[in-house]
mmJSON file of the N, C-alpha and C atoms, coordinates in Angstrom:
{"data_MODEL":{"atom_site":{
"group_PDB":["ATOM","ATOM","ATOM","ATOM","ATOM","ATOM","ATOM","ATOM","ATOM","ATOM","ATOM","ATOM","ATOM","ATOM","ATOM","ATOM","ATOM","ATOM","ATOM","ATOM","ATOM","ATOM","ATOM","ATOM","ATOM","ATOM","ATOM","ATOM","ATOM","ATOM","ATOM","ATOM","ATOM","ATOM","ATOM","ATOM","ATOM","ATOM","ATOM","ATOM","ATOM","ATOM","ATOM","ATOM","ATOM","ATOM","ATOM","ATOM","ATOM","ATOM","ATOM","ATOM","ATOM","ATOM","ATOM","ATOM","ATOM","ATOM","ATOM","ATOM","ATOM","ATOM","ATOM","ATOM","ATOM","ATOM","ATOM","ATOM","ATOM","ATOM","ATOM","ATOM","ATOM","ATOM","ATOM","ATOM","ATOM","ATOM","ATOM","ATOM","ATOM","ATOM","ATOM","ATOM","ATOM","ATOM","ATOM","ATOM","ATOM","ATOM","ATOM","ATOM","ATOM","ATOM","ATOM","ATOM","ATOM","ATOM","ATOM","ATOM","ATOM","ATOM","ATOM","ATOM","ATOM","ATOM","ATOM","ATOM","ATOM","ATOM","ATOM","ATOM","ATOM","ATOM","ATOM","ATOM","ATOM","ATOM","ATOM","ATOM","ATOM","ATOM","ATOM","ATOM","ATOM","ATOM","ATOM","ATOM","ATOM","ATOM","ATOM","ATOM","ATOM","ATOM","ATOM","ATOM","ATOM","ATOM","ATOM","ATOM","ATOM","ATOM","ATOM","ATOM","ATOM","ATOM","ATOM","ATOM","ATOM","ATOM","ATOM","ATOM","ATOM","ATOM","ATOM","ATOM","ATOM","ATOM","ATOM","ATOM","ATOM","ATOM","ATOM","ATOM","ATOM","ATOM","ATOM","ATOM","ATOM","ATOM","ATOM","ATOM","ATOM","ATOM","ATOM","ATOM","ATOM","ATOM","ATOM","ATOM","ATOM","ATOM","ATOM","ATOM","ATOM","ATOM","ATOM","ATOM","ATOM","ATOM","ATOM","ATOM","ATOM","ATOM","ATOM","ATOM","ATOM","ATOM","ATOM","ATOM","ATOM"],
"id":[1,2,3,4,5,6,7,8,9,10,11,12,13,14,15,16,17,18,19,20,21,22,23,24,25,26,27,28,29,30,31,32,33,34,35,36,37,38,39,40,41,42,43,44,45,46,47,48,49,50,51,52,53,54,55,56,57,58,59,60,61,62,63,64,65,66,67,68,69,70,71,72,73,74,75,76,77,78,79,80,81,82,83,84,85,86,87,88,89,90,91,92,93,94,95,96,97,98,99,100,101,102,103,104,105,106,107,108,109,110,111,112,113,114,115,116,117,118,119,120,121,122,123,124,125,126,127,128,129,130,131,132,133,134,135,136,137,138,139,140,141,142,143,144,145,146,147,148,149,150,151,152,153,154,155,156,157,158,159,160,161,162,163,164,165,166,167,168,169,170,171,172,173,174,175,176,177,178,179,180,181,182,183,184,185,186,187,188,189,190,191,192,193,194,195,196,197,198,199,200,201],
"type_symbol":["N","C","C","N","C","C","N","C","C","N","C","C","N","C","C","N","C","C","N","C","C","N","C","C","N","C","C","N","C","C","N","C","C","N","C","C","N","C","C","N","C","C","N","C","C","N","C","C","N","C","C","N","C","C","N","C","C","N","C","C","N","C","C","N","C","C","N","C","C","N","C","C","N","C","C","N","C","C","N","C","C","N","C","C","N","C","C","N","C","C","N","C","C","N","C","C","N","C","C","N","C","C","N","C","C","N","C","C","N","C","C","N","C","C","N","C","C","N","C","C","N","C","C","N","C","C","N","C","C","N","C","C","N","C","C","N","C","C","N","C","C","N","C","C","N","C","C","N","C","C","N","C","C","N","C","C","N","C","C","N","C","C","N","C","C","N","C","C","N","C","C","N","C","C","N","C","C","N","C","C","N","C","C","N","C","C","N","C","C","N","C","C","N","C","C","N","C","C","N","C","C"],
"label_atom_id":["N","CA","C","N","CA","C","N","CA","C","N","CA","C","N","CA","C","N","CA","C","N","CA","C","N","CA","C","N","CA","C","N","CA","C","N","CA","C","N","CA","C","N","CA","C","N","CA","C","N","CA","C","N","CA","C","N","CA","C","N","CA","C","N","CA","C","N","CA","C","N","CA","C","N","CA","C","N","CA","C","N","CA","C","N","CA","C","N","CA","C","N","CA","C","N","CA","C","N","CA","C","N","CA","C","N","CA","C","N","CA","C","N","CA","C","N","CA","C","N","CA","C","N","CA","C","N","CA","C","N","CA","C","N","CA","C","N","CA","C","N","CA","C","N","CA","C","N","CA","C","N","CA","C","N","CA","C","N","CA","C","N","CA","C","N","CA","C","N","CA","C","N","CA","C","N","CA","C","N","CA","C","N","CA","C","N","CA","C","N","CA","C","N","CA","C","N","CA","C","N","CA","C","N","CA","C","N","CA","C","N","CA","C","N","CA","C","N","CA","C","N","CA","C","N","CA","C","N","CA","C","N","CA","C"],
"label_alt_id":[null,null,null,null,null,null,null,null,null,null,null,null,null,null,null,null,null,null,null,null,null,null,null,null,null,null,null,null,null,null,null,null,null,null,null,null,null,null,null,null,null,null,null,null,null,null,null,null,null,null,null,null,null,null,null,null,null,null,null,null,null,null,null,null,null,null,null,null,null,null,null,null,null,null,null,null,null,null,null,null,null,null,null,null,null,null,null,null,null,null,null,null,null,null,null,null,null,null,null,null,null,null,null,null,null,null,null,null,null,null,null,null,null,null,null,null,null,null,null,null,null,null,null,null,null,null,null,null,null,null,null,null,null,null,null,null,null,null,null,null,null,null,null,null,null,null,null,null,null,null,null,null,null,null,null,null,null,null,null,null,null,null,null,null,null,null,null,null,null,null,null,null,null,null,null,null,null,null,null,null,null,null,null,null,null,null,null,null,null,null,null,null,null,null,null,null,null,null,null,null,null],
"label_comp_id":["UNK","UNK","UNK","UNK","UNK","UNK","UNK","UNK","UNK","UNK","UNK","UNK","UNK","UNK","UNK","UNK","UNK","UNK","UNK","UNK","UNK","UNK","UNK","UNK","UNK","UNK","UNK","UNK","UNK","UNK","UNK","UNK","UNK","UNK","UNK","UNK","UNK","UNK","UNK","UNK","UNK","UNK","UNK","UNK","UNK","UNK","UNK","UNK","UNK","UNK","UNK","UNK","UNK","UNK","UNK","UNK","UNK","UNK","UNK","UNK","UNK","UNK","UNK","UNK","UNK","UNK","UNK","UNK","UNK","UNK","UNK","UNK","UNK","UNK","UNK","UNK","UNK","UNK","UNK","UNK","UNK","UNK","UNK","UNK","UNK","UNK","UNK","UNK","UNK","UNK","UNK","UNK","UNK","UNK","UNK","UNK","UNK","UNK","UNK","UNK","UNK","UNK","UNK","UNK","UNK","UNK","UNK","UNK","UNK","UNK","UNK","UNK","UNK","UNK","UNK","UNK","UNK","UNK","UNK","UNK","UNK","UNK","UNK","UNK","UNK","UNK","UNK","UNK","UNK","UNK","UNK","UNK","UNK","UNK","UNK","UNK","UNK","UNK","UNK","UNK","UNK","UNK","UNK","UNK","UNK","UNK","UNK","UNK","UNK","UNK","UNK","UNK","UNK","UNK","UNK","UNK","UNK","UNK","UNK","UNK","UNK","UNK","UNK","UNK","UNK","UNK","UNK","UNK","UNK","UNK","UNK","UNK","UNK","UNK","UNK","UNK","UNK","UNK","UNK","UNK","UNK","UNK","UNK","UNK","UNK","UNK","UNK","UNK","UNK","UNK","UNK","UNK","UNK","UNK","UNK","UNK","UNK","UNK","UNK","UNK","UNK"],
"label_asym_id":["A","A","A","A","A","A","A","A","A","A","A","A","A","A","A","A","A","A","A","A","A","A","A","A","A","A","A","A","A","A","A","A","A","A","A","A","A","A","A","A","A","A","A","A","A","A","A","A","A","A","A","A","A","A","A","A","A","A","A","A","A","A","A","A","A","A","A","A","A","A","A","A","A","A","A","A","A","A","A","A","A","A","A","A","A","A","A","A","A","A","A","A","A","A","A","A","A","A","A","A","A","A","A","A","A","A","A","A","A","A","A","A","A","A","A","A","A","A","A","A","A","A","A","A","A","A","A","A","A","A","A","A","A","A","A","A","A","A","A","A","A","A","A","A","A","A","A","A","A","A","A","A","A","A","A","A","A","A","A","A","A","A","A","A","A","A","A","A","A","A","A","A","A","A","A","A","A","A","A","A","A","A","A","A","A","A","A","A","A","A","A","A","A","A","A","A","A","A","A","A","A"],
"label_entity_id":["1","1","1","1","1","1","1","1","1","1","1","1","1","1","1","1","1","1","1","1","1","1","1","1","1","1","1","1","1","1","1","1","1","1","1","1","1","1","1","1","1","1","1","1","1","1","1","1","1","1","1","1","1","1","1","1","1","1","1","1","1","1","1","1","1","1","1","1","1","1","1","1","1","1","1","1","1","1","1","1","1","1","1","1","1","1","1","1","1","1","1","1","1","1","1","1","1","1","1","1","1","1","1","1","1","1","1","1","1","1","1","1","1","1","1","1","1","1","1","1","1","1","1","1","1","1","1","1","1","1","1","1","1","1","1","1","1","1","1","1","1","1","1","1","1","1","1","1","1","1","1","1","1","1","1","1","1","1","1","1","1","1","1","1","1","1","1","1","1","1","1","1","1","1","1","1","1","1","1","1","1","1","1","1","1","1","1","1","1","1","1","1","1","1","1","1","1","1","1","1","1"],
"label_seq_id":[1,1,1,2,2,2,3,3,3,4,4,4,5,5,5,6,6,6,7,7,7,8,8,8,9,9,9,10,10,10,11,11,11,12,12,12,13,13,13,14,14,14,15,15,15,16,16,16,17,17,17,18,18,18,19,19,19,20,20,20,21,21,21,22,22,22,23,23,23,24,24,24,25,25,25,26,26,26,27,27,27,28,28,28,29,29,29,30,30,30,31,31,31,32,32,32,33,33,33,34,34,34,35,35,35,36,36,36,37,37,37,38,38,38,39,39,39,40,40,40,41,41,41,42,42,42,43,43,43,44,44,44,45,45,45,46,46,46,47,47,47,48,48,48,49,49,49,50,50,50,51,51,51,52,52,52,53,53,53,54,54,54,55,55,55,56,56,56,57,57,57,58,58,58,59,59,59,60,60,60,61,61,61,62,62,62,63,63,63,64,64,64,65,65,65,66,66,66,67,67,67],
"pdbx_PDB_ins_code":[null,null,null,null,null,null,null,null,null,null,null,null,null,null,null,null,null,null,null,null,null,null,null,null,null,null,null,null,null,null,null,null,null,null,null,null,null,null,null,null,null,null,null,null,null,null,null,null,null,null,null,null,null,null,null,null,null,null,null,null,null,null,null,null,null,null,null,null,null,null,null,null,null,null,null,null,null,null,null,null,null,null,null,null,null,null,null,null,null,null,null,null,null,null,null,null,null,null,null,null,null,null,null,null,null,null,null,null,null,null,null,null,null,null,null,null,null,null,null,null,null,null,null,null,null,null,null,null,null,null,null,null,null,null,null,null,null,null,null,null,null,null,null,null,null,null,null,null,null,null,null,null,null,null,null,null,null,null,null,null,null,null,null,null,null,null,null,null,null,null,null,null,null,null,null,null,null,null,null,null,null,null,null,null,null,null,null,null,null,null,null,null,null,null,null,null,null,null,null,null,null],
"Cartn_x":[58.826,58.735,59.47,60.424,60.833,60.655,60.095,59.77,60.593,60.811,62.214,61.482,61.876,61.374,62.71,61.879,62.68,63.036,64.207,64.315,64.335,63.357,63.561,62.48,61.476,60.296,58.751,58.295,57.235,56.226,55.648,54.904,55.701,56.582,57.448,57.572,57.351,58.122,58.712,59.242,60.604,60.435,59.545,59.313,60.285,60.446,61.876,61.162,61.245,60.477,61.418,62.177,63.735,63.44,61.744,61.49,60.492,60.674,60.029,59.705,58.49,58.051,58.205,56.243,56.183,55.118,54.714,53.884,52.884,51.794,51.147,50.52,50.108,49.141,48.077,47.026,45.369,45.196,44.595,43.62,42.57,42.11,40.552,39.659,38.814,37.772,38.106,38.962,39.021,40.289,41.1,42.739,43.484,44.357,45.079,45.558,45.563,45.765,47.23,47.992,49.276,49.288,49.906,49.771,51.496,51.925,53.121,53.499,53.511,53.391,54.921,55.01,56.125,55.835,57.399,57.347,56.548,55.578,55.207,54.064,53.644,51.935,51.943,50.601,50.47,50.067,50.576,50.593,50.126,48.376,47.746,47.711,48.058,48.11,47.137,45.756,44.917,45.096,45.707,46.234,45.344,44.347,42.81,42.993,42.552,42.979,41.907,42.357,41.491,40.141,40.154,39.298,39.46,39.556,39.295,39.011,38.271,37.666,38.162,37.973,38.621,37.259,37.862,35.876,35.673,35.745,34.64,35.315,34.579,34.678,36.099,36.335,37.951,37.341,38.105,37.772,38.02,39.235,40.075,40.286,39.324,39.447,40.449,41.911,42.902,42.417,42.645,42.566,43.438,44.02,45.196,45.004,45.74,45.854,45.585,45.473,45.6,44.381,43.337,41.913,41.392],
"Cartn_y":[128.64,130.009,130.117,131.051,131.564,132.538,132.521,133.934,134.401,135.696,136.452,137.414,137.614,138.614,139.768,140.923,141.953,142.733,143.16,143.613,145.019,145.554,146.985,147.898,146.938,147.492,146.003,146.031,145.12,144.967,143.434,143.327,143.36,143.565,143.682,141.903,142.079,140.82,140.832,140.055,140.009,138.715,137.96,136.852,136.47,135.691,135.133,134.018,134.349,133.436,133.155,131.79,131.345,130.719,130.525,129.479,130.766,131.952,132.964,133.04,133.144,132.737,134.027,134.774,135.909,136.544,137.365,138.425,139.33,139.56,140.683,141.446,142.56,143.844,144.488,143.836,144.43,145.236,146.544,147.491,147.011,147.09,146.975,147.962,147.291,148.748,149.215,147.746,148.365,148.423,148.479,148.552,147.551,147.486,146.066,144.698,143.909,142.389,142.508,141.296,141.129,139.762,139.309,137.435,137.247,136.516,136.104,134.431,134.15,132.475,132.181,130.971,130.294,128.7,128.201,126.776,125.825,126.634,126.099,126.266,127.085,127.501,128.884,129.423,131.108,131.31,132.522,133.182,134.982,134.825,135.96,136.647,138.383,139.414,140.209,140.381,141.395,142.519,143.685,144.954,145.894,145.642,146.39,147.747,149.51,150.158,150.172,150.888,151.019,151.764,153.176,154.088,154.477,153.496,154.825,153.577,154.248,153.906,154.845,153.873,154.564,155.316,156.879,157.831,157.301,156.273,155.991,154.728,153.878,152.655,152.327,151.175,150.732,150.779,151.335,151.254,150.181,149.409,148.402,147.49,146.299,145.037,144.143,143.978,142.4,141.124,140.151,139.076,138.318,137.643,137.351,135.573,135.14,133.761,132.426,133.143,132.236,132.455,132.745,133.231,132.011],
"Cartn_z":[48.482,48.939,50.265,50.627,52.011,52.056,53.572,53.899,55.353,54.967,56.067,56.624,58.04,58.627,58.762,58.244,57.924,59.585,60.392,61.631,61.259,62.478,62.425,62.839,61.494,61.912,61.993,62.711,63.511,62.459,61.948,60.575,59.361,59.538,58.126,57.614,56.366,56.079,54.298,53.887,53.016,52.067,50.806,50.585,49.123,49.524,48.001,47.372,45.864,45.161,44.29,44.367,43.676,42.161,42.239,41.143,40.396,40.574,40.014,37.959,37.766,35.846,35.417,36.202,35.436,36.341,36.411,37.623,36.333,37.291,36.653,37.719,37.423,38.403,37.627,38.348,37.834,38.62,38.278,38.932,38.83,40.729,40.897,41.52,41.572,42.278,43.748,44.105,45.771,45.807,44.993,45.38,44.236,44.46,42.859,43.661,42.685,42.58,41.856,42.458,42.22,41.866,40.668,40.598,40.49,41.034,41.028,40.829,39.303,39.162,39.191,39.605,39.287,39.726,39.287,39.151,40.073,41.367,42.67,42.425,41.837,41.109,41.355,41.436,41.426,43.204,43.2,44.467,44.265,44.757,44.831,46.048,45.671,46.909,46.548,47.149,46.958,47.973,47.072,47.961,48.146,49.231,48.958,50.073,49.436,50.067,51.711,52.663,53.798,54.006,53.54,53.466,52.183,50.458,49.582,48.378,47.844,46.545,45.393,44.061,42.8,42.759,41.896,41.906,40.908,40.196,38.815,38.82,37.986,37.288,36.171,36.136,35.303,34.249,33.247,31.835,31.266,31.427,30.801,31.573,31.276,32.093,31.803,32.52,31.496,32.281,31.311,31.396,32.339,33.42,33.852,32.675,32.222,31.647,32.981,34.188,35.475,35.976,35.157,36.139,36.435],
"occupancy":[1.0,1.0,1.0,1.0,1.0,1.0,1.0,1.0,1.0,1.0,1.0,1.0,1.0,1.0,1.0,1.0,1.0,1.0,1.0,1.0,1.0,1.0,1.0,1.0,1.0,1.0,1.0,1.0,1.0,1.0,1.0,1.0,1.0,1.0,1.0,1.0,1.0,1.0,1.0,1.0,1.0,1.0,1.0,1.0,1.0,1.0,1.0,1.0,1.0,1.0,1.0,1.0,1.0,1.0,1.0,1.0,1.0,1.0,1.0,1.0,1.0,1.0,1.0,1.0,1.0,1.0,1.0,1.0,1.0,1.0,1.0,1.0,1.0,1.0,1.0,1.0,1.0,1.0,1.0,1.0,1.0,1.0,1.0,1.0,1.0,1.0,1.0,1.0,1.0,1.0,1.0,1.0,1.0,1.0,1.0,1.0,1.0,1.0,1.0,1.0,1.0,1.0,1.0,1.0,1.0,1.0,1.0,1.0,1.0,1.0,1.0,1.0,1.0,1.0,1.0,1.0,1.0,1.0,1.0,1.0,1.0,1.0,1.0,1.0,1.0,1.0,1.0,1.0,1.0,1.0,1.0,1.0,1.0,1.0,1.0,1.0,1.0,1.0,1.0,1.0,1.0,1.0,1.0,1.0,1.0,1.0,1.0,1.0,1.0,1.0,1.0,1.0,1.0,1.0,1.0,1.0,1.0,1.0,1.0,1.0,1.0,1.0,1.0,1.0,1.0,1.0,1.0,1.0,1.0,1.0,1.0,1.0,1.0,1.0,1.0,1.0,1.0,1.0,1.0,1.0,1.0,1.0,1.0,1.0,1.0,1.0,1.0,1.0,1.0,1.0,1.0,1.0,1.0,1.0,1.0,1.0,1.0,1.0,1.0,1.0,1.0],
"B_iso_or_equiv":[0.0,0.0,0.0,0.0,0.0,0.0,0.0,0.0,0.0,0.0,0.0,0.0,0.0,0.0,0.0,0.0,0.0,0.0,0.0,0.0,0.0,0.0,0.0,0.0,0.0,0.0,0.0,0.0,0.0,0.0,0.0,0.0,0.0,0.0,0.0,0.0,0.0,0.0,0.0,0.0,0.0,0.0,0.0,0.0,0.0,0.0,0.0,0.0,0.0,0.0,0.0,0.0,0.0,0.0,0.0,0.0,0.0,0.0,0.0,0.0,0.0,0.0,0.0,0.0,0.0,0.0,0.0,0.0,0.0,0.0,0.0,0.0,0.0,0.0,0.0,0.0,0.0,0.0,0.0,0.0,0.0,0.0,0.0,0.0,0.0,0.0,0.0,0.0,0.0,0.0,0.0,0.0,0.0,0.0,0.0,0.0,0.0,0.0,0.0,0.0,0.0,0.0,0.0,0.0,0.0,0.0,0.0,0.0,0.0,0.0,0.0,0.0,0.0,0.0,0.0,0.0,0.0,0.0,0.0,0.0,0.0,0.0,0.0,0.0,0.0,0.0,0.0,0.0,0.0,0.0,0.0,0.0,0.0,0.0,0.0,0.0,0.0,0.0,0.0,0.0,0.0,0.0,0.0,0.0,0.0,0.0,0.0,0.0,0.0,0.0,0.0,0.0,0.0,0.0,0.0,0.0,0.0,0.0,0.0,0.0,0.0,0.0,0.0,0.0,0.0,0.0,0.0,0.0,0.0,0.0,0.0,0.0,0.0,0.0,0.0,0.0,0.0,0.0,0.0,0.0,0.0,0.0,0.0,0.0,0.0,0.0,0.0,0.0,0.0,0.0,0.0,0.0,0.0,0.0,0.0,0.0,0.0,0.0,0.0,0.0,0.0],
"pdbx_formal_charge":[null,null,null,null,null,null,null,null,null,null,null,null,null,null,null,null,null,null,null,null,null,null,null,null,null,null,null,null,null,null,null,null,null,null,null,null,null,null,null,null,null,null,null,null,null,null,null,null,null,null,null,null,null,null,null,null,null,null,null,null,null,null,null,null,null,null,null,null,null,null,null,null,null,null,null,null,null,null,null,null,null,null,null,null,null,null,null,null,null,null,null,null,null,null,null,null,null,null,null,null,null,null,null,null,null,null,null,null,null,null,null,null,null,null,null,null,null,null,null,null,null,null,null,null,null,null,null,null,null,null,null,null,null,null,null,null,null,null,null,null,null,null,null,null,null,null,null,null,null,null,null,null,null,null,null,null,null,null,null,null,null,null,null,null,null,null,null,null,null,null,null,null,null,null,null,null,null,null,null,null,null,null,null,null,null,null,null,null,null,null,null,null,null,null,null,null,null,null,null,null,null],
"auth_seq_id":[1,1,1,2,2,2,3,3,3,4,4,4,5,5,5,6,6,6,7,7,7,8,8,8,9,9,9,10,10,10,11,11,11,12,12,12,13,13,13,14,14,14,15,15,15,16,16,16,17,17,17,18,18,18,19,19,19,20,20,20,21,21,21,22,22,22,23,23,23,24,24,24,25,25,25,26,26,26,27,27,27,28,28,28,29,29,29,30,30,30,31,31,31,32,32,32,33,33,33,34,34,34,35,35,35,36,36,36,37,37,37,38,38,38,39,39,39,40,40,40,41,41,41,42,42,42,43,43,43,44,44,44,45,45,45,46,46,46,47,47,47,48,48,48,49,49,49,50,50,50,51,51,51,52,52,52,53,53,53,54,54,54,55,55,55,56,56,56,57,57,57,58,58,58,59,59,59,60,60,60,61,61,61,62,62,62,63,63,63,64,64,64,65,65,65,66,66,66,67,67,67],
"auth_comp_id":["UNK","UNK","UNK","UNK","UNK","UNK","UNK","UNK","UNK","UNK","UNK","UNK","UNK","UNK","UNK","UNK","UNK","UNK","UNK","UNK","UNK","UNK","UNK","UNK","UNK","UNK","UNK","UNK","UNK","UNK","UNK","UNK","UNK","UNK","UNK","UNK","UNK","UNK","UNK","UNK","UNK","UNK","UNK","UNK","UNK","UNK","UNK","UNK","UNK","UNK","UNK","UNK","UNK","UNK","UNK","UNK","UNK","UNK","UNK","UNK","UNK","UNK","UNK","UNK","UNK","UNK","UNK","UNK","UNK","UNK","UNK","UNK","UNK","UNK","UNK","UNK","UNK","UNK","UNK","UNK","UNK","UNK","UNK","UNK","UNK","UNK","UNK","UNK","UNK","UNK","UNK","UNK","UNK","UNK","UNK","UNK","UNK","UNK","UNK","UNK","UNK","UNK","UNK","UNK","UNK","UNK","UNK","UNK","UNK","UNK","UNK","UNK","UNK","UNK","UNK","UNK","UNK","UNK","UNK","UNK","UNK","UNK","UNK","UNK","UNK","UNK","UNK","UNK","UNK","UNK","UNK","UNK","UNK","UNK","UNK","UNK","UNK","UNK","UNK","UNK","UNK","UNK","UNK","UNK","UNK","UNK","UNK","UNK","UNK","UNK","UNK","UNK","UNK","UNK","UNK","UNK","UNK","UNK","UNK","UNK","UNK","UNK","UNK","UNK","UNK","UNK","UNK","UNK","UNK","UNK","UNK","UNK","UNK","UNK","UNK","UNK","UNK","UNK","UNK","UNK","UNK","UNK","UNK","UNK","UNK","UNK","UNK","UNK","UNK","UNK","UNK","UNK","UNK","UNK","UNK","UNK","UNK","UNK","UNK","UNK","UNK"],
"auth_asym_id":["A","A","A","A","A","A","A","A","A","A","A","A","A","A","A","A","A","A","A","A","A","A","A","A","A","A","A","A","A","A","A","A","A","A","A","A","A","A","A","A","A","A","A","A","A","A","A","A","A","A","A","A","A","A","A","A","A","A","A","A","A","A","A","A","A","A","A","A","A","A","A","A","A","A","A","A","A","A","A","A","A","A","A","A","A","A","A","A","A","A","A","A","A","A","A","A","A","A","A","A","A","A","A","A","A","A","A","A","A","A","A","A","A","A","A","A","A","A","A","A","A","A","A","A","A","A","A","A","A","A","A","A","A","A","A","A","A","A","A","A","A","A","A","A","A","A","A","A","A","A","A","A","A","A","A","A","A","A","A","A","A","A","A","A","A","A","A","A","A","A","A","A","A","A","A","A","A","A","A","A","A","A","A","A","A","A","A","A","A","A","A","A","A","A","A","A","A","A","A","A","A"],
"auth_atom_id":["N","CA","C","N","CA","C","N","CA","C","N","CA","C","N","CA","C","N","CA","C","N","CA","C","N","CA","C","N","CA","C","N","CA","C","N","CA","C","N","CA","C","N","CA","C","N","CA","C","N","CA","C","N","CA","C","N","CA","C","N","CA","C","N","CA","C","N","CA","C","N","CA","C","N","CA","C","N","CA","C","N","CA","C","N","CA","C","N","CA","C","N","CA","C","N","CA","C","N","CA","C","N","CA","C","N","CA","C","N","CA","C","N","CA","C","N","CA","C","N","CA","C","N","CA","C","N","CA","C","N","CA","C","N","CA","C","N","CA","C","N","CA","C","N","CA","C","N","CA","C","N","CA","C","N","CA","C","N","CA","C","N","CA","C","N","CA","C","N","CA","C","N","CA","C","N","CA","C","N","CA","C","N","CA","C","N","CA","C","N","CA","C","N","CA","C","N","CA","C","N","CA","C","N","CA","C","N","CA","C","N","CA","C","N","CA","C","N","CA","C","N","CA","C","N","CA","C","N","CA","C","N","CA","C"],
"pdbx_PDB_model_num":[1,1,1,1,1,1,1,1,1,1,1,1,1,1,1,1,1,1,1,1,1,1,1,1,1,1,1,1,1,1,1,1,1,1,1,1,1,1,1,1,1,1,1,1,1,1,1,1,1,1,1,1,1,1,1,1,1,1,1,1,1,1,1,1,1,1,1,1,1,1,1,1,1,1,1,1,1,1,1,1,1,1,1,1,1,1,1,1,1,1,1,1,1,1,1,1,1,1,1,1,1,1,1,1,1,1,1,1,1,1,1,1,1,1,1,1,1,1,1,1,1,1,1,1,1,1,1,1,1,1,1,1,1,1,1,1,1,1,1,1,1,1,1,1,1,1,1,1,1,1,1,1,1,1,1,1,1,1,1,1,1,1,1,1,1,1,1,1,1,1,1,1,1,1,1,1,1,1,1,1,1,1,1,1,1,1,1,1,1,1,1,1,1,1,1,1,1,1,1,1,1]
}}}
């Protein structure tokens, strides 16, 4: 994995995944999950929002094959 810092704006950053497989995106109750596997293993981003909740419950639970 390399990771680049993007100029311009402060916190930014820019990550290159060269040995990249296959990715998926779950909706969750507090925001979504991002899985990004490759040849290095899996690399999880839980993108959880600040102030907001989904108004009801997920209907459709997926499976990731990497749980």
């Amino acid at each position: 994995m390399k990771k680049k810092e993007i100029h311009g704006r402060k916190g930014d950053s820019l990550t290159e995944y060269p040995t990249y497989i296959k990715h998926w995106e779950s909706a969750k109750p507090w925001g979504w999950q991002i899985r990004i596997l490759t040849e290095n293993g899996l690399n999880i981003f839980n993108c959880k929002w600040k102030n907001y909740k989904r108004p009801r419950e997920l209907t459709k639970r997926e499976r990731c094959p990497h749980n």
